[in-house]
N, CA, C and O atoms as a GROMACS GRO file, in nm:
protein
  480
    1UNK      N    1  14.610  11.702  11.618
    1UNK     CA    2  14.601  11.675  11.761
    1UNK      C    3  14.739  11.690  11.824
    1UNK      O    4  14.841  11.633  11.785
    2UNK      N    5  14.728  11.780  11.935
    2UNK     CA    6  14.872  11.806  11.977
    2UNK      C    7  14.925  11.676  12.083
    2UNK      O    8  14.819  11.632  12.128
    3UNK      N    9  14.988  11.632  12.116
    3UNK     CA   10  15.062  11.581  12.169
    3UNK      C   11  15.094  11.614  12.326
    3UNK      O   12  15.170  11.705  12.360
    4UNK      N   13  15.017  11.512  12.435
    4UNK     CA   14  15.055  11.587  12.593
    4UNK      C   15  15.164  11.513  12.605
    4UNK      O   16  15.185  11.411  12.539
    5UNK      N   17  15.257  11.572  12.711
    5UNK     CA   18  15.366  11.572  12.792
    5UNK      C   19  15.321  11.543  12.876
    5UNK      O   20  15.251  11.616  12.947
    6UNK      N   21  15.354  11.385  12.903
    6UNK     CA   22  15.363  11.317  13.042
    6UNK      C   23  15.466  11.347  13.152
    6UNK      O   24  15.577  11.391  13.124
    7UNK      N   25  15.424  11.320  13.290
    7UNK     CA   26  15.492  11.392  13.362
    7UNK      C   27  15.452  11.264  13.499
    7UNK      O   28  15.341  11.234  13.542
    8UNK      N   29  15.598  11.205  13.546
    8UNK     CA   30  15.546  11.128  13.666
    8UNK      C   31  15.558  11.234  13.832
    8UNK      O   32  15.607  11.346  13.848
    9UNK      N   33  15.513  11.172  13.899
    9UNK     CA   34  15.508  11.231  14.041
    9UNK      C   35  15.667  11.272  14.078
    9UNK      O   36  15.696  11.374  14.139
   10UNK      N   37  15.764  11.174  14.029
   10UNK     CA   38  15.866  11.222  14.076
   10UNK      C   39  15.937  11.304  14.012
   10UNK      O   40  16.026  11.378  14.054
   11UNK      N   41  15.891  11.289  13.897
   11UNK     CA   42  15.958  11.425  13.811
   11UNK      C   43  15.881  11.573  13.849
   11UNK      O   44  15.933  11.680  13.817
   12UNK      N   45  15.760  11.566  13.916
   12UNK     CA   46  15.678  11.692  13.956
   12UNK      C   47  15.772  11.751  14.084
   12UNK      O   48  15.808  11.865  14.113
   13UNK      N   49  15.796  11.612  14.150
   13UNK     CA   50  15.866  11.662  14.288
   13UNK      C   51  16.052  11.728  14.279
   13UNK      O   52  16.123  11.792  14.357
   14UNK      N   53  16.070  11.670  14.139
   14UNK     CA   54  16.222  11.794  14.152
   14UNK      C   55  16.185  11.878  14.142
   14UNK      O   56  16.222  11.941  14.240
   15UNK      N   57  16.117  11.948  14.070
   15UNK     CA   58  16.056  12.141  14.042
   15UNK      C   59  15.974  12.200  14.164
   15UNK      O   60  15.855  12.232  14.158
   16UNK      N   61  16.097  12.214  14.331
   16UNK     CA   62  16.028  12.274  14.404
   16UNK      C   63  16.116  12.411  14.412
   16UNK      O   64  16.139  12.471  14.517
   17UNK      N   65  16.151  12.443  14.309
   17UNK     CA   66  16.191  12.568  14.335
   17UNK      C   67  16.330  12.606  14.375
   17UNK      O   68  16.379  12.717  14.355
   18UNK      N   69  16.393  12.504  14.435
   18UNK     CA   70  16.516  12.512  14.504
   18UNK      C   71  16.636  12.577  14.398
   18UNK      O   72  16.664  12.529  14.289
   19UNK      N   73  16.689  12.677  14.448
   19UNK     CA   74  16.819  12.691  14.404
   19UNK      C   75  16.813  12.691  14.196
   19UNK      O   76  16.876  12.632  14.107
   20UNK      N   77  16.687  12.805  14.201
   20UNK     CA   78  16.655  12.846  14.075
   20UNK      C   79  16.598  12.734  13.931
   20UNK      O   80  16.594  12.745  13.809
   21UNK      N   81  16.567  12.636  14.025
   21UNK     CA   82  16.479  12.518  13.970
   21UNK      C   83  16.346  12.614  13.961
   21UNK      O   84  16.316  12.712  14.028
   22UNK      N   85  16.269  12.540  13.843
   22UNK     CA   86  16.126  12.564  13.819
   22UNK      C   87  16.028  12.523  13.918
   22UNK      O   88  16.063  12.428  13.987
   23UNK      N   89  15.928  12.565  13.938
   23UNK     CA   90  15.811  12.532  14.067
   23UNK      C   91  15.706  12.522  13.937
   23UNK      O   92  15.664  12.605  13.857
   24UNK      N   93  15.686  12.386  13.955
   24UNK     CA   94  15.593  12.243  13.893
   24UNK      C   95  15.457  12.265  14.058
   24UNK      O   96  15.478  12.308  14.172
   25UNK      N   97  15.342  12.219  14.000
   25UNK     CA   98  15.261  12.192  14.111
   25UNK      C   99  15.160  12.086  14.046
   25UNK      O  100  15.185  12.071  13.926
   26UNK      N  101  15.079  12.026  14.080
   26UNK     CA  102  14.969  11.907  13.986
   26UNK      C  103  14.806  11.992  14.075
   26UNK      O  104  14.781  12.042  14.185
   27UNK      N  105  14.731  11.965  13.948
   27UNK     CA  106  14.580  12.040  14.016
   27UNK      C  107  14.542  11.908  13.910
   27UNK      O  108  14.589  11.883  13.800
   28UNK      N  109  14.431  11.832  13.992
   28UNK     CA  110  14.383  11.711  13.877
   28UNK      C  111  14.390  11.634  13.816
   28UNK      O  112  14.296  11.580  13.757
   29UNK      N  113  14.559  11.590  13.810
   29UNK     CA  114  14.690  11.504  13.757
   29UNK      C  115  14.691  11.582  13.654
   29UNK      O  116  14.722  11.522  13.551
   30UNK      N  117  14.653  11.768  13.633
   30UNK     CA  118  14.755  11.827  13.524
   30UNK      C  119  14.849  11.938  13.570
   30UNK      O  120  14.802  12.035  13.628
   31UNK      N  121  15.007  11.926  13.541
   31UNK     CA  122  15.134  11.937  13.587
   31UNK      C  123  15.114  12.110  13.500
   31UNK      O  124  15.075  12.136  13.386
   32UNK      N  125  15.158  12.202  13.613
   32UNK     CA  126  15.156  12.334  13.600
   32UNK      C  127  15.302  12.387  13.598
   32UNK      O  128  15.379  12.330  13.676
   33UNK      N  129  15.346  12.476  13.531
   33UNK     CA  130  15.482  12.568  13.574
   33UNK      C  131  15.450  12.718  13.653
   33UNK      O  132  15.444  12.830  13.602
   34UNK      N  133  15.437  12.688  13.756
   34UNK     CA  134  15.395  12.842  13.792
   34UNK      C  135  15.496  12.901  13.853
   34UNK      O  136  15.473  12.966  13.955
   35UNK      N  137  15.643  12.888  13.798
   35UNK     CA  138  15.753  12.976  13.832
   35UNK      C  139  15.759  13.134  13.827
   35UNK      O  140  15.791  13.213  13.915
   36UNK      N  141  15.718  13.155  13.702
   36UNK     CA  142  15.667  13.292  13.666
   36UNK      C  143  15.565  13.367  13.711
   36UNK      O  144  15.572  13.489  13.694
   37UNK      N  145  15.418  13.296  13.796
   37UNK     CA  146  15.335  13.308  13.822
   37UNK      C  147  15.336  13.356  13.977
   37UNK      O  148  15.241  13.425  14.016
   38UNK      N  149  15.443  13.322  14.070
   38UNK     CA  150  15.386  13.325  14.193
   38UNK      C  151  15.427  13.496  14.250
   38UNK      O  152  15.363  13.537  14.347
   39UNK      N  153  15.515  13.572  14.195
   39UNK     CA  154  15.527  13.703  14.240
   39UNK      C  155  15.356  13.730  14.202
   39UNK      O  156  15.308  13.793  14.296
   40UNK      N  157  15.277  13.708  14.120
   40UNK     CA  158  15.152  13.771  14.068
   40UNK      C  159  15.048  13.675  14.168
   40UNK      O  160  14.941  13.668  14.109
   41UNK      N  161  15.042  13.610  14.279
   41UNK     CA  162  14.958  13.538  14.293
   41UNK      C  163  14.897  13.624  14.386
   41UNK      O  164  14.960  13.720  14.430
   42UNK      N  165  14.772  13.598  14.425
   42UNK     CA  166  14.773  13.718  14.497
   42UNK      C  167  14.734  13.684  14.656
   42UNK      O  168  14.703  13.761  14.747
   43UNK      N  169  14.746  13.548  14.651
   43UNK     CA  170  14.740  13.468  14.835
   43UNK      C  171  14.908  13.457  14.828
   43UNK      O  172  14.959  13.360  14.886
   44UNK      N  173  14.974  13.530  14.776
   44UNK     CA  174  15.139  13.541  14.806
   44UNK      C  175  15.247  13.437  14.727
   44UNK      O  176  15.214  13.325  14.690
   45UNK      N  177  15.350  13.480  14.712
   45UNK     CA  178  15.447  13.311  14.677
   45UNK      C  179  15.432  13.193  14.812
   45UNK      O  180  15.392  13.081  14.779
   46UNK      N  181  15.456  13.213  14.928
   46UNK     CA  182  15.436  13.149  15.010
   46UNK      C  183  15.394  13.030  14.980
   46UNK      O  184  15.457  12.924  14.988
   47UNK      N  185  15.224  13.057  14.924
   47UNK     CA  186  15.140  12.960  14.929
   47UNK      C  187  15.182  12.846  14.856
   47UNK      O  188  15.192  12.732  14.899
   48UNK      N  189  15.209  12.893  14.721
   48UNK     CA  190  15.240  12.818  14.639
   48UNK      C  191  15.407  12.730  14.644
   48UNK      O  192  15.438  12.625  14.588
   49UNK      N  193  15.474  12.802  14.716
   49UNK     CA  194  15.592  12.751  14.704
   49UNK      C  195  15.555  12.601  14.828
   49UNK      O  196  15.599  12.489  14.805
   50UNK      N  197  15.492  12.625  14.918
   50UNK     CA  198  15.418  12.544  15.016
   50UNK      C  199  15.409  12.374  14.968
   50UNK      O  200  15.448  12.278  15.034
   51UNK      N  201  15.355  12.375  14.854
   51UNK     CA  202  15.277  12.287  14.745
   51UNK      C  203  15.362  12.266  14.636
   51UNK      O  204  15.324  12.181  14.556
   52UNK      N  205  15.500  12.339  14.607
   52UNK     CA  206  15.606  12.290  14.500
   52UNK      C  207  15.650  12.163  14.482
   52UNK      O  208  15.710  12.110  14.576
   53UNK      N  209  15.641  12.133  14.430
   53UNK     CA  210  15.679  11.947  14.387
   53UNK      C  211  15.562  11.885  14.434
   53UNK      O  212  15.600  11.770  14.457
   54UNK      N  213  15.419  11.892  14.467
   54UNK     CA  214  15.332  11.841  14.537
   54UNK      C  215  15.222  11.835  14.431
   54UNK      O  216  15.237  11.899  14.327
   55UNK      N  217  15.087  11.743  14.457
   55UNK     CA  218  14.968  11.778  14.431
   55UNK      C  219  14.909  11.838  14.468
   55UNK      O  220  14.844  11.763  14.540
   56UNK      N  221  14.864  11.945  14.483
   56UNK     CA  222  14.828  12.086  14.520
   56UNK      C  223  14.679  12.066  14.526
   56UNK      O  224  14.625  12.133  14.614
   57UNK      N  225  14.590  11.981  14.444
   57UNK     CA  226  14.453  12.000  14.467
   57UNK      C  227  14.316  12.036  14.561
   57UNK      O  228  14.212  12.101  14.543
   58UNK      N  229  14.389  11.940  14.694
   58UNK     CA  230  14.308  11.978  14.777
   58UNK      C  231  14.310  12.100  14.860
   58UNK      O  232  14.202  12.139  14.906
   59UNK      N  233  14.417  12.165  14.886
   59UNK     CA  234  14.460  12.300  14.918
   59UNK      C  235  14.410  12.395  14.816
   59UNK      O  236  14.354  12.497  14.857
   60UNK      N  237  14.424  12.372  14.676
   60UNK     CA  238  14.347  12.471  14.575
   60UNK      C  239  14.218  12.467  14.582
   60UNK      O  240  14.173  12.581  14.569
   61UNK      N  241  14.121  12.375  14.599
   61UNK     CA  242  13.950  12.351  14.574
   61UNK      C  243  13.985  12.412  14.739
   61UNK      O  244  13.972  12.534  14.722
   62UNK      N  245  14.018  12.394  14.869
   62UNK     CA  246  14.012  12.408  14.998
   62UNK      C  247  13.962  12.567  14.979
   62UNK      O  248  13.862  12.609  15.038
   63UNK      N  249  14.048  12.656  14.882
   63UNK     CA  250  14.072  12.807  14.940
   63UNK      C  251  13.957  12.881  14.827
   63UNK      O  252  13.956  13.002  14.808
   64UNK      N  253  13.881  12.803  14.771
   64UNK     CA  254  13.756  12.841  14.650
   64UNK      C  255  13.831  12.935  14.559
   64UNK      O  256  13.805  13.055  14.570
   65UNK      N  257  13.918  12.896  14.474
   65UNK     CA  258  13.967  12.957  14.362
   65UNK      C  259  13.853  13.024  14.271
   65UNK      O  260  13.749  12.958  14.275
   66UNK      N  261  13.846  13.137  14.190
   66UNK     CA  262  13.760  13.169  14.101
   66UNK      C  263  13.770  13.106  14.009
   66UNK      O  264  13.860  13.022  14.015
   67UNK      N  265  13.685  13.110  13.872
   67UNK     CA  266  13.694  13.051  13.760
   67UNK      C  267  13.820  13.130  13.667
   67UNK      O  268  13.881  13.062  13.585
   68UNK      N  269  13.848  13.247  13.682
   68UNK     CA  270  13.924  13.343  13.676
   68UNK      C  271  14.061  13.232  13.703
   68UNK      O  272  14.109  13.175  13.604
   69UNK      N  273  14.133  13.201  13.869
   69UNK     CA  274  14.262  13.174  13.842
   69UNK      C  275  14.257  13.007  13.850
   69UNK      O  276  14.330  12.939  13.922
   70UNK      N  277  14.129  12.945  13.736
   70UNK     CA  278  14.177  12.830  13.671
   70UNK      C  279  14.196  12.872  13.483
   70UNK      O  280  14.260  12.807  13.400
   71UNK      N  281  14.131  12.974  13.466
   71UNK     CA  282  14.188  13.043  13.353
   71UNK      C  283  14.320  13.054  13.327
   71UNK      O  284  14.369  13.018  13.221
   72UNK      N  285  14.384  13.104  13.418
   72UNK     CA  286  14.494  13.135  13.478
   72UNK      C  287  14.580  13.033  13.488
   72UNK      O  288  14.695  13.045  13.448
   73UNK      N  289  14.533  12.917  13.543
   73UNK     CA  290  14.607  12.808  13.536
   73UNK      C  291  14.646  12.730  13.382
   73UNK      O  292  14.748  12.678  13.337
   74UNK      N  293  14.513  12.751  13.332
   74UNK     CA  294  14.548  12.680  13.186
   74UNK      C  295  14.631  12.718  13.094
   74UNK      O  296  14.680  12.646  13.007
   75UNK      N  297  14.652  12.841  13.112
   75UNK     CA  298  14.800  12.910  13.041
   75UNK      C  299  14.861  12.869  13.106
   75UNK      O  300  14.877  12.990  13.123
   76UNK      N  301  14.953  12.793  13.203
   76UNK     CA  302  15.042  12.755  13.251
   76UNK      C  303  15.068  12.581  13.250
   76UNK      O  304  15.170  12.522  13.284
   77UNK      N  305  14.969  12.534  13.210
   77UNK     CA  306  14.987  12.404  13.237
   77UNK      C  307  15.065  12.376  13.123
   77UNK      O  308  15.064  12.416  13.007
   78UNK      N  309  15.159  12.269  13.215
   78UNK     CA  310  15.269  12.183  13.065
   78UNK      C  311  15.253  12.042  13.069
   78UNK      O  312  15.347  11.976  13.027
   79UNK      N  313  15.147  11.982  13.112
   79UNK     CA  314  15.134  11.846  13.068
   79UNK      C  315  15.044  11.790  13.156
   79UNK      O  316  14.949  11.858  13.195
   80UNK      N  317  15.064  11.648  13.204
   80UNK     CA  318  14.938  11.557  13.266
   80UNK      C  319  15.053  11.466  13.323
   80UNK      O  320  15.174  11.451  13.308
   81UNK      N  321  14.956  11.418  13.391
   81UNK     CA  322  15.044  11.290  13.472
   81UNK      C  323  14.999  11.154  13.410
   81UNK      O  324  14.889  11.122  13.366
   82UNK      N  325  15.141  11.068  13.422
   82UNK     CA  326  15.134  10.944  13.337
   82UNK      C  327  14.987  10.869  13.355
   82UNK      O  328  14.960  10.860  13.475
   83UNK      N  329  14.936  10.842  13.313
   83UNK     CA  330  14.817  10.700  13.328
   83UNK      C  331  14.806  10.656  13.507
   83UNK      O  332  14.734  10.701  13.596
   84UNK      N  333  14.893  10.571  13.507
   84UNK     CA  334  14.893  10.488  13.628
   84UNK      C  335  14.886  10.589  13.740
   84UNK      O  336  14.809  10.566  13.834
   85UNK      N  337  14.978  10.729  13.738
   85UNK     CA  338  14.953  10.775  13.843
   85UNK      C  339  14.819  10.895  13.876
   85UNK      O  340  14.802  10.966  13.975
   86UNK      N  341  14.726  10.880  13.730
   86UNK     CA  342  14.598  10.967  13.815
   86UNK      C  343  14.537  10.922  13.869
   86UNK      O  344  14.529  10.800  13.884
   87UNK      N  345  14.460  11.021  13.928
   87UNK     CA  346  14.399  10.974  14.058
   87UNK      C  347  14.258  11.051  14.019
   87UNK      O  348  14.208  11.092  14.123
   88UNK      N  349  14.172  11.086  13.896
   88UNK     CA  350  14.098  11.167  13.807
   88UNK      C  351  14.027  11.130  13.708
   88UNK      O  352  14.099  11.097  13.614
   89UNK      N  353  13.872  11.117  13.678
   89UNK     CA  354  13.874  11.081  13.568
   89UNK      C  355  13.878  11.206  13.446
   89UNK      O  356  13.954  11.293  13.488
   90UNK      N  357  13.835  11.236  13.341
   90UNK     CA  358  13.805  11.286  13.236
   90UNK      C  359  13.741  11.402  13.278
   90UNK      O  360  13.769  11.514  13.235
   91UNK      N  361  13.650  11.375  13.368
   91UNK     CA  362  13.550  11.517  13.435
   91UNK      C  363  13.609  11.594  13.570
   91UNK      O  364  13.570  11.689  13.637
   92UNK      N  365  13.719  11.507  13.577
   92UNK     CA  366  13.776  11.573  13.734
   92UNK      C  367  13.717  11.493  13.855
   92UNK      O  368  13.744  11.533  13.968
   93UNK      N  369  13.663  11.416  13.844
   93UNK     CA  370  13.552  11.333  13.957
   93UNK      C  371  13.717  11.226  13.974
   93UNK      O  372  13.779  11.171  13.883
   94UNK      N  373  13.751  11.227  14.134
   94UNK     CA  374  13.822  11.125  14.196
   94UNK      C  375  13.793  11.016  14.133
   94UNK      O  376  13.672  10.997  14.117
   95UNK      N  377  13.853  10.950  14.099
   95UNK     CA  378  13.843  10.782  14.031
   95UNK      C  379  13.816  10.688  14.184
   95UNK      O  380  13.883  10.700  14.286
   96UNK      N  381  13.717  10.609  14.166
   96UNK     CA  382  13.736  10.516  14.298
   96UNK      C  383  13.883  10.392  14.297
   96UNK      O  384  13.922  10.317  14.208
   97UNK      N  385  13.905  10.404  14.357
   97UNK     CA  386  14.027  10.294  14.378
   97UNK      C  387  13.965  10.162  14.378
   97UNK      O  388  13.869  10.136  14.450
   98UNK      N  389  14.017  10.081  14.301
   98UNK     CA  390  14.005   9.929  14.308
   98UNK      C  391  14.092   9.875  14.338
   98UNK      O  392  14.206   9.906  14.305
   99UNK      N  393  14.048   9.734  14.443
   99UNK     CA  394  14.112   9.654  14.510
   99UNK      C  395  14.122   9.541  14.448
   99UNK      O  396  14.011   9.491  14.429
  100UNK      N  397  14.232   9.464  14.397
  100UNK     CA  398  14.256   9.301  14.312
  100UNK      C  399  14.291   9.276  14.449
  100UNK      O  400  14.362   9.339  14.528
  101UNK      N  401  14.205   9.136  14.463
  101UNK     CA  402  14.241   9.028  14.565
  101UNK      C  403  14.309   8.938  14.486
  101UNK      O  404  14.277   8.898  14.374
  102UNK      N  405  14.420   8.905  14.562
  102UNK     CA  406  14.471   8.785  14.471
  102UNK      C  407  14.447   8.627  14.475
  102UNK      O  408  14.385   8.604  14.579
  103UNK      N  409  14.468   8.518  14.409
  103UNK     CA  410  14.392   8.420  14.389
  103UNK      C  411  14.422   8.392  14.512
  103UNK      O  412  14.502   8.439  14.593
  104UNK      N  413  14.310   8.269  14.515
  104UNK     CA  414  14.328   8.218  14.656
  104UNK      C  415  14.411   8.102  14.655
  104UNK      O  416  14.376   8.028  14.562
  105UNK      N  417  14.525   8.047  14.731
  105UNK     CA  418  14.651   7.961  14.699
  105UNK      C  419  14.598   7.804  14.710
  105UNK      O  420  14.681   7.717  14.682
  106UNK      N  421  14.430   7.754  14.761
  106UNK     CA  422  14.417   7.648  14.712
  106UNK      C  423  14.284   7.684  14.666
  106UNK      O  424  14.214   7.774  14.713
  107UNK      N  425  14.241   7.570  14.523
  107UNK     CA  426  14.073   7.589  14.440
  107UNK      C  427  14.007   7.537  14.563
  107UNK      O  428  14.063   7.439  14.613
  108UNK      N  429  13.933   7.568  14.604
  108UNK     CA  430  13.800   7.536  14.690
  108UNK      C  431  13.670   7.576  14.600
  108UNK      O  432  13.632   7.667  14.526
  109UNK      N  433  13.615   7.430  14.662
  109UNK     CA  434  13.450   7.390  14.579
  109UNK      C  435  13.408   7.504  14.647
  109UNK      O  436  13.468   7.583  14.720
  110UNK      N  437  13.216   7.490  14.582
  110UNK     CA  438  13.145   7.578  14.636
  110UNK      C  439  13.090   7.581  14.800
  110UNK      O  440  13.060   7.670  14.879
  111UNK      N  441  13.099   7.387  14.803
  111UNK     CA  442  13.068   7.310  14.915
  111UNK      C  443  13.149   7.388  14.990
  111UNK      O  444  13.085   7.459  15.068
  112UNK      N  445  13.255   7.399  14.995
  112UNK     CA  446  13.398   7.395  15.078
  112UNK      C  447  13.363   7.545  15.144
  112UNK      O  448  13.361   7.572  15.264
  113UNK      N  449  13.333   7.644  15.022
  113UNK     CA  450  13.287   7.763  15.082
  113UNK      C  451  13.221   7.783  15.160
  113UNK      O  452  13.258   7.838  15.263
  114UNK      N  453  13.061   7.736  15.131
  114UNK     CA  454  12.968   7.755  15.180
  114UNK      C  455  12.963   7.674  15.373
  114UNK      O  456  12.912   7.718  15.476
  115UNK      N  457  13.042   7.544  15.346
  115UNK     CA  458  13.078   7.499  15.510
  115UNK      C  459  13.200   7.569  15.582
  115UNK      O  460  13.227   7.557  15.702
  116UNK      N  461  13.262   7.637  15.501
  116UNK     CA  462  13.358   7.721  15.581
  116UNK      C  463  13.287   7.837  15.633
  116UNK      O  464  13.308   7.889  15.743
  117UNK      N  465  13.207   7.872  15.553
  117UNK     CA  466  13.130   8.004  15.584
  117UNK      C  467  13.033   7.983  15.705
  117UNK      O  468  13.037   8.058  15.804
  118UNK      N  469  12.936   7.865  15.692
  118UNK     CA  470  12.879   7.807  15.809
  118UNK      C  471  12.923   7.773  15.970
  118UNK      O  472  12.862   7.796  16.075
  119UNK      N  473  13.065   7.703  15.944
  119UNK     CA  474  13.126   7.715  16.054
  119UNK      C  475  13.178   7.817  16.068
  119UNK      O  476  13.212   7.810  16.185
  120UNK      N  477  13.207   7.905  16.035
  120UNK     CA  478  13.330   8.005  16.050
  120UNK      C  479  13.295   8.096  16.135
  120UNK      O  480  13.373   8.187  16.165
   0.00000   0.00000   0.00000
């Protein structure tokens, strides 16, 4: 089993290309090098340089990529993004965001609830 290369958001966002830096982009929370790739792209470098240091996803699904240049992509990918920062599950389906409420700063009975709720 090979071993992925984690990659946080801010390490995606130095590789925009600048001043012969690599152009990093994220499709799915997985971290691409498409430095080599964008003279061959064929919606231009532009596009992509657009989206350098960025999550690129919704702009990529936006413009209906073929199955062809996610082929394309998978030869290029060099890793995934840490845990905490996907936003993806396993199938590509958006993860719903969960909300922790935090405790409440005094115990209140059920009573207490239920007449707060009444008056309230």
């Amino acid at each position: 089993m090979v071993d992925v290369k984690r990659y946080t958001l801010s390490e995606v966002a130095q590789n925009k290309g600048r001043e012969g830096q690599a152009i990093w982009v994220v499709y799915k929370d997985s971290v691409y090098d498409v430095t080599n790739y964008i003279r061959e792209h064929p919606g231009g470098e532009d596009t992509i340089i657009e989206e350098a240091g960025l999550d690129a996803t919704k702009v990529f699904d936006s413009v209906g990529h073929t199955a062809d240049a996610k082929t394309i992509m998978e030869k290029l990918k060099i890793g995934e993004l840490v845990e905490h920062e996907k936003k993806y599950d396993e199938n590509g389906k958006k993860k719903k965001k969960v909300v922790t409420v935090p405790p409440e700063k005094y115990n209140r009975s059920c009573i207490n609830v239920i007449t707060c709720g009444l008056l309230g």
